[in-house]
C-alpha positions in Angstrom: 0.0 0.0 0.0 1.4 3.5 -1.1 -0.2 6.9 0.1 -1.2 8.9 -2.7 -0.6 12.2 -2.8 -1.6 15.8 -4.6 0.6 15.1 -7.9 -1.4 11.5 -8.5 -4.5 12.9 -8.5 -4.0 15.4 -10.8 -2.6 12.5 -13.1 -5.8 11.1 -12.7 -7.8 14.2 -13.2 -5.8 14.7 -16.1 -6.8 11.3 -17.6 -10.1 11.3 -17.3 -10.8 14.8 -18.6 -9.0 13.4 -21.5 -11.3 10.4 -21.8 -13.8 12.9 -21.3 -13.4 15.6 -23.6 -12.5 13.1 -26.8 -15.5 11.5 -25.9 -18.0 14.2 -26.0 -16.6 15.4 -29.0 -17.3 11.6 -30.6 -20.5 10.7 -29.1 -23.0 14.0 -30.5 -26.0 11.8 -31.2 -28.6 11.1 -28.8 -30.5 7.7 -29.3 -32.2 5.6 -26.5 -31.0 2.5 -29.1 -27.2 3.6 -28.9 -26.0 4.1 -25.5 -22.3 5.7 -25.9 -23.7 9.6 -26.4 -25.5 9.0 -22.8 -22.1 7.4 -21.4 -20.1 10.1 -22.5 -22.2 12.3 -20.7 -22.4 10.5 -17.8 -18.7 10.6 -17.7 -18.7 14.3 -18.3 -20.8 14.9 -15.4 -18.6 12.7 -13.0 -15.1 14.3 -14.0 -17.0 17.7 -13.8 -17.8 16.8 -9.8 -14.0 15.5 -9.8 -13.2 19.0 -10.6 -15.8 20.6 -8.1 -14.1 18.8 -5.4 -10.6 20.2 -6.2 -11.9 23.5 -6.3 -13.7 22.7 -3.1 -10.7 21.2 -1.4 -8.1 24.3 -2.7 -10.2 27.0 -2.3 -12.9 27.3 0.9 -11.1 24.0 2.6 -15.0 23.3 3.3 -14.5 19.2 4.3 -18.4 18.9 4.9 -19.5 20.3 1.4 -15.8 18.5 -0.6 -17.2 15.2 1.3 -20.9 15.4 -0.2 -19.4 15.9 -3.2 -17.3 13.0 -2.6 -20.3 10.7 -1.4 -22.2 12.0 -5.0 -19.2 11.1 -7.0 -18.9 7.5 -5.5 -22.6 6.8 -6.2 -22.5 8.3 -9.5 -19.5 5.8 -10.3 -21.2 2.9 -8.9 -24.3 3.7 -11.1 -22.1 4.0 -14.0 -20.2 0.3 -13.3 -23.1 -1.3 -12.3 -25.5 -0.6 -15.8 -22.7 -0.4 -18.5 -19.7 -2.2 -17.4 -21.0 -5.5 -18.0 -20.3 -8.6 -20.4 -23.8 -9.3 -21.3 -25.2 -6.7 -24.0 -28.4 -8.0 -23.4 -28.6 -6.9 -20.0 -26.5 -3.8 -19.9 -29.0 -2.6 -22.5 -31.9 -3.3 -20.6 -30.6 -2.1 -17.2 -30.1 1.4 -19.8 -33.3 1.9 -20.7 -34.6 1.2 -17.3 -32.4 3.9 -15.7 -33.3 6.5 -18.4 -36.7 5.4 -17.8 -36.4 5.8 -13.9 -34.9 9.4 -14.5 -38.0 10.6 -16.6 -40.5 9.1 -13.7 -38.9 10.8 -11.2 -38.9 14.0 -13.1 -41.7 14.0 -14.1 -43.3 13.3 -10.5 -41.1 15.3 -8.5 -40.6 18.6 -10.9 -43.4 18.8 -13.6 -46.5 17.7 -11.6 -45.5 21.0 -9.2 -44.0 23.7 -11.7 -44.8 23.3 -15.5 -41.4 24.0 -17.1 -41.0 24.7 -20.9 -37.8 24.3 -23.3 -37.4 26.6 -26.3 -39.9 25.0 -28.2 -43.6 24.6 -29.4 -44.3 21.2 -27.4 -44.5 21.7 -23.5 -41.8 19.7 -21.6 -44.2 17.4 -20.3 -45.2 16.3 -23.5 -41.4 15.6 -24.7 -40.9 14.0 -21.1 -43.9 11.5 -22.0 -43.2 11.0 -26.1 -39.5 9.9 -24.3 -40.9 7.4 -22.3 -43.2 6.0 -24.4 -40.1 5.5 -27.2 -38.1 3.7 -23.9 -41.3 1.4 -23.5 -41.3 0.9 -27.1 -38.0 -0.3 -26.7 -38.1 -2.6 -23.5 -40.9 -4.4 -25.4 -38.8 -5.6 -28.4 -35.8 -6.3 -25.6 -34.9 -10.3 -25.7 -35.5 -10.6 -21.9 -39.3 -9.1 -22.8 -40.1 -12.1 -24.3 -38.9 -14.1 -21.2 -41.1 -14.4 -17.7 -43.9 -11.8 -18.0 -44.5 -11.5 -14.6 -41.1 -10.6 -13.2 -40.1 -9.0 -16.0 -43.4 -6.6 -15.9 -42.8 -5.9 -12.2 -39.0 -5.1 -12.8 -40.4 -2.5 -15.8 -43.2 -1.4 -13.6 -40.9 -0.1 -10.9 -37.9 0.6 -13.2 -35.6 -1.2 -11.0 -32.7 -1.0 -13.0 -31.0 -1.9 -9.5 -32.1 -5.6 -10.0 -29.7 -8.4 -8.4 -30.8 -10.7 -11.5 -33.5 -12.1 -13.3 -33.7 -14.7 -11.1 -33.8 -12.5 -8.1 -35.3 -9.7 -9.0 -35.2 -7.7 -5.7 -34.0 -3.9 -6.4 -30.1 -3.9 -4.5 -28.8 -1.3 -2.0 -26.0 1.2 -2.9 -23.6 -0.1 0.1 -24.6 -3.5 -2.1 -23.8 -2.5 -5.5 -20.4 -0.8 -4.1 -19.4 -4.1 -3.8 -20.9 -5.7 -7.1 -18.3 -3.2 -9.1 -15.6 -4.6 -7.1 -14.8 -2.2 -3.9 -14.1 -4.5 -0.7 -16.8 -4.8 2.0 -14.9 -2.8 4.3 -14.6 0.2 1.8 -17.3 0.0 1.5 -18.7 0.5 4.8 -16.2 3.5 5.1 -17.8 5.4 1.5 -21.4 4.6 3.1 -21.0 5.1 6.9 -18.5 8.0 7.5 -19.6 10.0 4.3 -23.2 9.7 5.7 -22.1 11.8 8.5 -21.9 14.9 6.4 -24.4 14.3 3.8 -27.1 14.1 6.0 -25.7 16.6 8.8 -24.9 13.8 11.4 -23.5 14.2 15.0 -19.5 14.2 13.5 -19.7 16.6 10.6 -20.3 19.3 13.2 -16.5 19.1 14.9 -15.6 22.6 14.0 -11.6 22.2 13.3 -10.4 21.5 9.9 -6.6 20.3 9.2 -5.0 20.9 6.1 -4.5 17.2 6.6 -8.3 16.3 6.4 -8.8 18.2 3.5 -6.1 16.5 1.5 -7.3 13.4 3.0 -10.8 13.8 0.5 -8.6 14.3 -2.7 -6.8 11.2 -1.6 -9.9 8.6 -0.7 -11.7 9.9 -4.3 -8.3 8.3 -6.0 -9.9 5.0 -6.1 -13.2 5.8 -7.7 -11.2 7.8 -10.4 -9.3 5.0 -11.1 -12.4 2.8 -11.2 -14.1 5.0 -13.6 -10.8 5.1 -15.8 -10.8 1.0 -15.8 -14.8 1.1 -16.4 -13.8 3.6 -19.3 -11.3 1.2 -20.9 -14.0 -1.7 -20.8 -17.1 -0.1 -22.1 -15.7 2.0 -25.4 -13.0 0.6 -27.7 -9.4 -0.1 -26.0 -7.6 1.6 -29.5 -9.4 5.0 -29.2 -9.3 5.3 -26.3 -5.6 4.6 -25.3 -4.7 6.5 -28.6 -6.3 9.9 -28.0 -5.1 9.9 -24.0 -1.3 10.2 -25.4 -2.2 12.7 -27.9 -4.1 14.9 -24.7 -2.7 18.3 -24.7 -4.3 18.0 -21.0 -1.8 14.9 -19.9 1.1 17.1 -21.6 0.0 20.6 -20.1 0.1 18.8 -16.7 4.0 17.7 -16.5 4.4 21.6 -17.0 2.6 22.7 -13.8 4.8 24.4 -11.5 3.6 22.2 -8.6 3.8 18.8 -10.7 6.3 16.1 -9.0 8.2 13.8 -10.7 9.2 11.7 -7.2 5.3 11.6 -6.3 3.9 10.1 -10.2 7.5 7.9 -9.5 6.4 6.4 -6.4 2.7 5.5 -7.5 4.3 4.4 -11.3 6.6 1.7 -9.1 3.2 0.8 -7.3 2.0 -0.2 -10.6 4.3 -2.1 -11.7 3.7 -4.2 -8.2 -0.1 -3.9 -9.2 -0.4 -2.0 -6.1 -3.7 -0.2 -7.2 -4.5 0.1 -3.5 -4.0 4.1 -2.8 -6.0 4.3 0.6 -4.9 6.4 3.6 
């Protein structure tokens, strides 16, 4: 086990706004059918909280708000892992179009039955929200599994619990549970879920007044194996070749050995971890 430290994060950072940025600029077409435009954008929105908590972390040294964005960028991960980085097509596709599905339910009840909201156009939002749902429904209905036990499958669409252990238990999993599905260790888990709780939800401990430079440093650190989670999860669900090709072409990797604050002993350290397949960077 190494300690990470400032320099490998930003090596991190660096990568995934790489994977990031070539990614958006691929992936411009939204379909429901074709997945990779709402992956890329799923992965722009996680490297964009990656940043958030930098800035939090540098800036206001604010530990409670830099560890709810840390607790947000953990599940966001997880989500990510747990519908796209899967072997079977068939159900990585399904588990898709149940989550997009579960996102327009929940908007729709939570935002649109309360305050009618328009985009720049003609049709009310509402009625895009619904024709959207009804094209996801059209799709789950000429899905393989569809045509497999009605009744579970019609309760698993009903509640769109893309969260579902399997077919054959169809019982909608917990995060802490689904930590561990994308491969984090039960006890790592229990940290991400238990202490990270304190300060999302304004518990007893997230009221302790002092703040080292320490503990602050400590949240950059602890995020380093999510990063490099989403990096691995990257590699697997979009082609190897592209994807290693455009990261040594990144003006963002080269830009960051000239930072003034870059070390070459710190990336040293964690590069010799490596090559041990040490990936273990926890404090």
């Amino acid at each position: 086990m190494i300690k990470a430290n400032p320099t490998i994060f930003k090596v991190y950072l660096s990568i995934m706004d790489s994977f990031s940025e070539n990614l958006s600029k691929k992936y411009t077409e939204s379909s429901i059918e074709n997945p990779d435009h709402f992956k890329a954008g799923v992965i722009q929105k996680i490297v964009q909280m990656f940043h958030t908590l930098a800035i939090i972390t540098k800036e206001t040294k604010d530990e409670v708000s830099s560890r709810c964005v840390l607790r947000g960028i953990l599940d966001n991960v997880t989500t990510y892992c747990f519908i796209y980085d899967r072997d079977d097509k068939n159900d990585m596709m399904f588990r898709h179009y149940l989550y997009v599905l579960d996102g327009y339910i929940c908007y729709k009840n939570s935002v649109l039955n309360g305050i009618m909201e328009k985009r720049n156009s003609e049709i009310p939002f509402e009625q895009l929200c619904d024709n959207a749902m009804e094209q996801i429904s059209k799709q789950i209905e000429c899905h393989p599994y569809s045509r497999l036990n009605n009744r579970i499958i019609g309760k698993i669409v009903r509640n769109a619990n893309w969260k579902y252990e399997s077919l054959q238990n169809p019982q909608g999993l917990k995060f802490r549970d689904m930590y561990i599905q994308i491969g984090l260790n039960s006890q790592l888990a229990d940290y991400y879920q238990g202490y990270l709780s304190q300060f999302v939800h304004g518990l007893s401990f997230s009221n302790i007044p002092y703040v080292t430079q320490e503990q602050i440093m400590n949240v950059l650190y602890e995020s380093i194996p999510l990063a490099d989670k989403l990096i691995q999860s990257i590699y697997k669900t979009f082609p190897k070749e592209e994807i290693l090709h455009e990261v040594f072409r990144s003006k963002t990797i080269l830009n960051l050995f000239k930072e003034p604050d870059y070390n070459f002993d710190d990336l040293f350290i964690y590069v010799k971890a490596l090559i041990r397949k040490d990936k273990t960077l926890l404090i």
